[in-house]
C-alpha positions in Angstrom: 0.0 0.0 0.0 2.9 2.6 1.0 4.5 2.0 -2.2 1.9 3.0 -4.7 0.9 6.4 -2.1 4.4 7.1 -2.8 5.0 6.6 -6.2 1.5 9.3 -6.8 2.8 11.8 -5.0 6.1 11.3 -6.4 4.2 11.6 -10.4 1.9 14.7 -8.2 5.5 16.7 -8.1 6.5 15.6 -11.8 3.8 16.9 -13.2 4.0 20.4 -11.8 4.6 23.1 -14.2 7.7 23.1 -15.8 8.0 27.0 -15.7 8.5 26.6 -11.9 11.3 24.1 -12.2 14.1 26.4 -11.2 17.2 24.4 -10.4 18.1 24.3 -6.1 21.7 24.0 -5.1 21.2 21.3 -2.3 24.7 21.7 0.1 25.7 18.0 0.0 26.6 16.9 3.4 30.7 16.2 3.4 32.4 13.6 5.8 35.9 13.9 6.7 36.7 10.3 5.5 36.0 7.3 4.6 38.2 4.4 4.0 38.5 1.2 1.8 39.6 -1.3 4.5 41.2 -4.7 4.7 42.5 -7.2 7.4 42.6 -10.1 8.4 39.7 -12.3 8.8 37.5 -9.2 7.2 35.9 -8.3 10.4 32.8 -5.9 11.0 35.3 -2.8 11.5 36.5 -3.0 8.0 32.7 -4.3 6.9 31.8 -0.9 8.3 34.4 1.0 6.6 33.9 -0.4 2.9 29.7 0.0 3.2 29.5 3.6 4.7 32.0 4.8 1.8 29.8 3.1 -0.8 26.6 4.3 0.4 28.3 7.5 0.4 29.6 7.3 -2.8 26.9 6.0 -4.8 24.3 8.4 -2.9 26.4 11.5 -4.1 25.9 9.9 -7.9 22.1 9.6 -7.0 21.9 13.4 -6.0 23.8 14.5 -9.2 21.6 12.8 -11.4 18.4 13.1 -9.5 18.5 16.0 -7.3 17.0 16.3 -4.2 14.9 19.9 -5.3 14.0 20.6 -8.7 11.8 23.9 -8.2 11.8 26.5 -5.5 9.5 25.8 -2.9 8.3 28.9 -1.3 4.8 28.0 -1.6 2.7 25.4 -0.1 2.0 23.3 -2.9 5.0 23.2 -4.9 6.6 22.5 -0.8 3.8 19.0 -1.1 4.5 18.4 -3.9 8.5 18.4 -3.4 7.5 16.7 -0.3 6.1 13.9 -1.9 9.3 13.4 -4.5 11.4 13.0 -2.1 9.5 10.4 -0.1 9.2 8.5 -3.3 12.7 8.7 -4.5 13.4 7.6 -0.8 11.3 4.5 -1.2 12.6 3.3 -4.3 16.1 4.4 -3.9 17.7 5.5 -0.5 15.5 2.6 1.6 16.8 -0.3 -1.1 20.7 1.1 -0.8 20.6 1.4 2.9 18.7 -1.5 3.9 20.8 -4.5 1.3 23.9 -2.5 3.1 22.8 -3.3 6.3 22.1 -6.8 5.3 25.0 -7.5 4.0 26.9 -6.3 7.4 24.7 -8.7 9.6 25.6 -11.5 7.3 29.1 -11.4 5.6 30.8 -9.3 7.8 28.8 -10.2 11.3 28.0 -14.2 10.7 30.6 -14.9 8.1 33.1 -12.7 10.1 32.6 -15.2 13.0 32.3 -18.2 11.1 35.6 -17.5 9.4 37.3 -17.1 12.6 35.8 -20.9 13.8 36.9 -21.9 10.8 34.1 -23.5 8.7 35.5 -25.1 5.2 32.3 -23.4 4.0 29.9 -20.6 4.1 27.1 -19.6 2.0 25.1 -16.7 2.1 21.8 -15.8 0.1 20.0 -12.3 0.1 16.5 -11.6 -1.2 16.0 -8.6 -2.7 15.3 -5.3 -0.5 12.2 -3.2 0.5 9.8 -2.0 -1.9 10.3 -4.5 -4.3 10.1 -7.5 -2.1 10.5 -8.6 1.4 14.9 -8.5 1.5 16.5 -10.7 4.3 19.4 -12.4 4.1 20.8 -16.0 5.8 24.3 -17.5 6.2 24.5 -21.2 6.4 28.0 -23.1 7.6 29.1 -26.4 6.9 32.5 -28.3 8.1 35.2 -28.9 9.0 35.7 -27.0 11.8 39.2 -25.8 12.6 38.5 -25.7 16.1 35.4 -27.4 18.5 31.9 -25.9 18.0 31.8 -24.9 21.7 28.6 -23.3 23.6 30.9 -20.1 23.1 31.5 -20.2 19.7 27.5 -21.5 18.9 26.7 -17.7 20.5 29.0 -15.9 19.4 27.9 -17.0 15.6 24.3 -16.5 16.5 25.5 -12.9 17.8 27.3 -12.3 15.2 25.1 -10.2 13.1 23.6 -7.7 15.6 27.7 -7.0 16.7 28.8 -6.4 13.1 25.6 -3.9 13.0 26.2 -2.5 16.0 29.7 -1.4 15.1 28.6 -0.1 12.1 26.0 2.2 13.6 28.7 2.8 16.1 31.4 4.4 13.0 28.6 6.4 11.4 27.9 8.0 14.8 31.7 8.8 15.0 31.2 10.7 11.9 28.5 12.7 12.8 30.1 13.6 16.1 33.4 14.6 14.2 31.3 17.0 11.7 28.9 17.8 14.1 26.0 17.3 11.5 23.8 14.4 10.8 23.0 13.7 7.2 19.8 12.6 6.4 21.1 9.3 4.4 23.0 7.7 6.7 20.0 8.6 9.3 18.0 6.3 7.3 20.6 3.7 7.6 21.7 4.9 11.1 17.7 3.8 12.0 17.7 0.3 10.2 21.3 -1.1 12.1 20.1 0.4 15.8 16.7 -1.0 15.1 17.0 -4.3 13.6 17.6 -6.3 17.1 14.3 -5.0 17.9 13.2 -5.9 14.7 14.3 -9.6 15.2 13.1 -9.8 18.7 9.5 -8.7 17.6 8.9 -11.8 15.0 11.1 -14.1 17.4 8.3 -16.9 19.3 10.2 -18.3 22.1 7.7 -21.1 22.3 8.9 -22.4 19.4 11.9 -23.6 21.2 10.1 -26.3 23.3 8.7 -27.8 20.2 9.6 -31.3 19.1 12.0 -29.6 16.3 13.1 -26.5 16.8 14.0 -24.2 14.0 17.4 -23.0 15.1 18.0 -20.7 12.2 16.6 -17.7 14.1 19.3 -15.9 15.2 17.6 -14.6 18.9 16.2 -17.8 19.3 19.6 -19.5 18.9 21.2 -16.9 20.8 18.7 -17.7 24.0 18.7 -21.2 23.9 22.7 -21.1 23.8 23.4 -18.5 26.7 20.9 -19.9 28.7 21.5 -23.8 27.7 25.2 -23.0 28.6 24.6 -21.3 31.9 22.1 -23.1 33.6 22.9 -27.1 32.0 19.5 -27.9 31.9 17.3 -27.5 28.2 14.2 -25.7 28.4 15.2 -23.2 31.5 15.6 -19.7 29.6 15.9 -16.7 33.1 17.1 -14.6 30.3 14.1 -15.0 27.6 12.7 -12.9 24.6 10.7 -10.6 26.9 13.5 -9.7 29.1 15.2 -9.1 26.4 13.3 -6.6 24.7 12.7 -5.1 27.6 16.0 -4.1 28.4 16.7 -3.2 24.8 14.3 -0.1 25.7 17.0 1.5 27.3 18.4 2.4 23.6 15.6 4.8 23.1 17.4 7.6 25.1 20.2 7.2 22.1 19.7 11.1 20.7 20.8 10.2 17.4 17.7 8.3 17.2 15.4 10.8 17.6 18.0 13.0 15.4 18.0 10.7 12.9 14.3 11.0 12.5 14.5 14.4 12.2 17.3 14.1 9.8 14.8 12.1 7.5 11.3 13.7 7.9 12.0 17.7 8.4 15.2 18.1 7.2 15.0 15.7 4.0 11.3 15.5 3.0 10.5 18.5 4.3 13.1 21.0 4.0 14.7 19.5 1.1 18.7 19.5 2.8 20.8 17.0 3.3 21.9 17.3 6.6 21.7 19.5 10.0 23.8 20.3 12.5 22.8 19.0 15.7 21.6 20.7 19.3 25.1 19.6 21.6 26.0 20.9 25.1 28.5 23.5 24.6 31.7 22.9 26.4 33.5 25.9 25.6 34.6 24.8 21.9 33.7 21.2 22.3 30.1 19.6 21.9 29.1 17.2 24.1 26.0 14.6 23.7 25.8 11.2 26.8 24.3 8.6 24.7 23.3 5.1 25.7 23.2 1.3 23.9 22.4 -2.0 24.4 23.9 -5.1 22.4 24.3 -8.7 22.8 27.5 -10.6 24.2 28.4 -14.0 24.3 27.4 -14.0 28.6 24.3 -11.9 28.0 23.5 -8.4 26.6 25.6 -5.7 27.8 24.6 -2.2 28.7 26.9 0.8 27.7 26.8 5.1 28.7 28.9 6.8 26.4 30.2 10.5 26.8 30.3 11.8 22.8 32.3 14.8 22.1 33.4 17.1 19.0 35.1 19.7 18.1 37.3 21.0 15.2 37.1 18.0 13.0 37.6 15.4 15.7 35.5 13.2 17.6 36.1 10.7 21.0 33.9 8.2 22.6 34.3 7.5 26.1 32.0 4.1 26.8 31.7 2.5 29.8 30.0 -0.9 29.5 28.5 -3.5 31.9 26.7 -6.3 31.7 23.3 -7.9 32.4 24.0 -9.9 35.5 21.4 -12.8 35.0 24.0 -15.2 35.0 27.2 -13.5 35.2 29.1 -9.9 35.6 30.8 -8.0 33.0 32.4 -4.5 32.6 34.6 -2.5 30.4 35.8 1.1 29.4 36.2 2.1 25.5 37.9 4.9 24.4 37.8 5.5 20.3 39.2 8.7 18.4 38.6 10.0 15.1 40.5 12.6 13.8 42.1 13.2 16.8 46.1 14.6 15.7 47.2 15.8 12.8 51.3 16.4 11.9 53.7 16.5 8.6 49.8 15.8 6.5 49.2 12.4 8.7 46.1 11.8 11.0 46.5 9.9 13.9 43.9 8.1 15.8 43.9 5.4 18.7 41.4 3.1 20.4 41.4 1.5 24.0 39.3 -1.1 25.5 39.8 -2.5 29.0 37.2 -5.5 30.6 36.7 -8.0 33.2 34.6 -10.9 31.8 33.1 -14.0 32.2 36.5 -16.6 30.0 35.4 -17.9 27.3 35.7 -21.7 26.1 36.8 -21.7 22.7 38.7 -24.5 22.4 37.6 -27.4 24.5 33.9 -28.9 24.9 32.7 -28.2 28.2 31.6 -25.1 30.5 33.0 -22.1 32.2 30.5 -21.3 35.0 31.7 -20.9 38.4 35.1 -20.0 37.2 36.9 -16.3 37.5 36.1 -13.1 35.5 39.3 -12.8 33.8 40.4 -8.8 32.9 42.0 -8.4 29.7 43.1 -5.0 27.0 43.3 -3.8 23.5 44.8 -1.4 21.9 45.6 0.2 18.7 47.3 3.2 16.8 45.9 4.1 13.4 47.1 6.7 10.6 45.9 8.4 7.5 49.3 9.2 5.2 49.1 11.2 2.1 50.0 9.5 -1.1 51.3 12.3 -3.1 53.3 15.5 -1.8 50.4 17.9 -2.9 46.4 18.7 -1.7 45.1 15.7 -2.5 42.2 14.2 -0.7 43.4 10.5 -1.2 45.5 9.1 1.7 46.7 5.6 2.7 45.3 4.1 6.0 46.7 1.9 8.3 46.6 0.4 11.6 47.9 -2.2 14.6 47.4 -3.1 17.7 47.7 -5.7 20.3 44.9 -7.6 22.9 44.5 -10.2 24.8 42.1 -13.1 25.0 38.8 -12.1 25.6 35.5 -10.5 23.4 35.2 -6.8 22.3 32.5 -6.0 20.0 33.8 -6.3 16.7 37.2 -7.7 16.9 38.9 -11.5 16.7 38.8 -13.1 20.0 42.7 -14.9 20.7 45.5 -12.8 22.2 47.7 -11.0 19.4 48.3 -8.4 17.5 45.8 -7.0 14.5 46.1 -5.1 11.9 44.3 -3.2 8.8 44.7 -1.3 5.8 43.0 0.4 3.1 42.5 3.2 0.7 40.9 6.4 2.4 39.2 9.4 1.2 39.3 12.9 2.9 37.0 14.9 0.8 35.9 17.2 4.1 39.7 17.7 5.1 42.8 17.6 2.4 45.8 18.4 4.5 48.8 19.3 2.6 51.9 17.4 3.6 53.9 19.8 5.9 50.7 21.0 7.5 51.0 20.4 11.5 47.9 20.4 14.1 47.8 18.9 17.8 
């Protein structure tokens, strides 16, 4: 039904007069980078990197070709009738690139991502083709050998998989708003689909499916409650930490303030107004903006709660996160600290990350069970850079990164002690530092 509404007002605004068609310069919103990334076992940090720059990318194309404003709107109908364009080319283009994007996230570089680093000989995915023009989803399916023992640990973290890769996505298009200080109303779209799709899943997920005589275990929350609880009780069938519980809990992500920007992003400031982007209400802090934000997101003991403190200023942005966990079987914490654009010397831009936890340990290579045993506090770290390619103003840099941690699970990363590593191709269109230029 929404699709035809949309395509009539969409024809509504093309068949205004053509004498009113002035052309109107919409500013496009301009982040300062993206990368191509690479490493090792193509984890949801690089996943995140590659699909934010081609959403980017091929969403500039889409507002060269087909603007967002055709004809001044000054008046009230030629303002509907814009209106009613832009929700259409919405539907039919912005939704589909955003929403097989975030697919592919959850699957390849959430499920396959932990899947590859089991070790599965084998891993198929399908997709089905996105909203309007059919119902999308996606699936990942596995098959042996295994490199290492399918553990209760590994089962979770596989089922998990897709709503971490997501997460850390949403996560790095945050960071980017925070270090422009502007949301654009693209990646708000997408920025809604990733922080809502465990809701999403835990809507259509019927937890009394799981005491039938067959379960279907391809349901990724289903799986992901039968495992934890399964693993941390011993006994089939008793779930303290069900469906309802968590969904819930997962109602402390509604005081995230990029939510509620991003739907401002995407109904005033895009339908309505016809921009791309706005820049959004922070507490000042003399030259810094500061936002708290919350999240929720699974781990491989049980969700996990985090507070973050957001803050930006002059092209750079840091997250300081402190997480804990849901203590229905066992106790978690952790601090984060990420940096985007944080120092700047001879044309390079340096950035760091930090995580620190105590954690339930995780058996990963032996059949059996944890519980009862220690927390076990572990660390990662990591120094990344941007380098110019060419002495001169050029807006195309090599990126680079590596760092060390130990054994344990941060959202996102591989799980064994050791050091990491990634590289890529990144573009600065929002900031091209000439080599020789030096900021701290």
């Amino acid at each position: 039904m929404r699709a035809p509404i949309c395509s009539a007002l969409a024809l509504l605004a093309m068949l205004l007069p053509v004498s009113a068609r002035e052309p109107i310069v919409t500013e496009p919103w301009i982040p300062e980078g993206l990368s191509l990334s690479l490493d090792g076992n193509l984890s949801p940090e690089a996943g995140a990197d590659d699909l934010l720059a081609l959403r980017y990318t091929l969403g500039r194309v889409e507002d060269r070709l087909i603007k967002p404003r055709w004809w001044p709107e000054s008046r009230f109908w030629p303002h509907f009738g814009g209106f009613g364009y832009r929700l259409g080319r919405m539907v039919w283009l912005d939704l589909p690139l955003s929403y097989m994007t975030t697919v592919l996230q959850h699957e390849y570089f959430g499920h396959g991502f932990r899947g590859r680093e089991e070790g599965f000989s084998t891993i198929r995915y399908e997709f089905g083709l996105p909203p309007p023009f059919a119902g999308g989803g996606g699936s990942t399916s596995f098959q042996g050998p295994l490199a290492r023992p399918n553990t209760w640990d590994w089962s979770t973290l596989v089922n998990m998989g897709g709503e971490e890769a997501e997460g850390v996505e949403a996560d790095r298009l945050r960071a980017l708003w925070v270090q422009s200080g502007s949301v654009d109303a693209r990646g708000a779209l997408g920025y809604l689909l990733l922080r809502n799709s465990l809701r999403h899943y835990l809507a259509v997920s019927d937890e009394a499916k799981l005491d039938e005589p067959d379960p279907d275990y391809s349901n990724d929350m289903l799986s992901y409650v039968y495992d934890v609880n399964t693993k941390q009780t011993g006994r089939v069938g008793n779930r303290p930490l069900g469906i309802s519980r968590i969904e819930e809990q997962y109602n402390w992500s509604l005081i995230d303030p990029f939510l509620w920007y991003s739907v401002w992003g995407i109904a005033v400031t895009h339908l309505w107004e016809g921009q791309s982007f706005f820049r959004y209400p922070a507490v000042p802090l003399g030259p810094v903006r500061y936002l708290p934000a919350v999240g929720y997101g699974l781990g491989p003991w049980g969700p996990e709660y985090r507070v973050e403190n957001l803050l930006g200023w002059d092209g750079r942005g840091l997250d300081l996160a402190y997480r804990f966990g849901d203590d229905t079987f066992r106790r978690s914490w952790g601090w984060d600290v990420q940096s985007i654009g944080m120092a700047r010397a001879a044309g390079c831009i340096f950035d760091m990350d930090a995580h620190f936890w105590q954690q339930p340990r995780l058996r990963l290579d032996t059949v059996g069970t944890t519980r009862g045993q220690p927390r076990k506090a572990g660390f990662a770290g990591a120094v990344s850079v941007l380098s110019p390619m060419l002495p001169v103003r050029w807006p195309l840099r090599l990126s680079g990164g590596a760092g060390w941690k130990t054994a344990g699970w941060v959202r996102g990363k591989e799980l064994g002690e050791g050091a990491y590593w990634r590289i890529g191709l990144a573009w600065t269109p929002g900031r091209p530092v000439a080599v020789g230029d030096s900021t701290l």
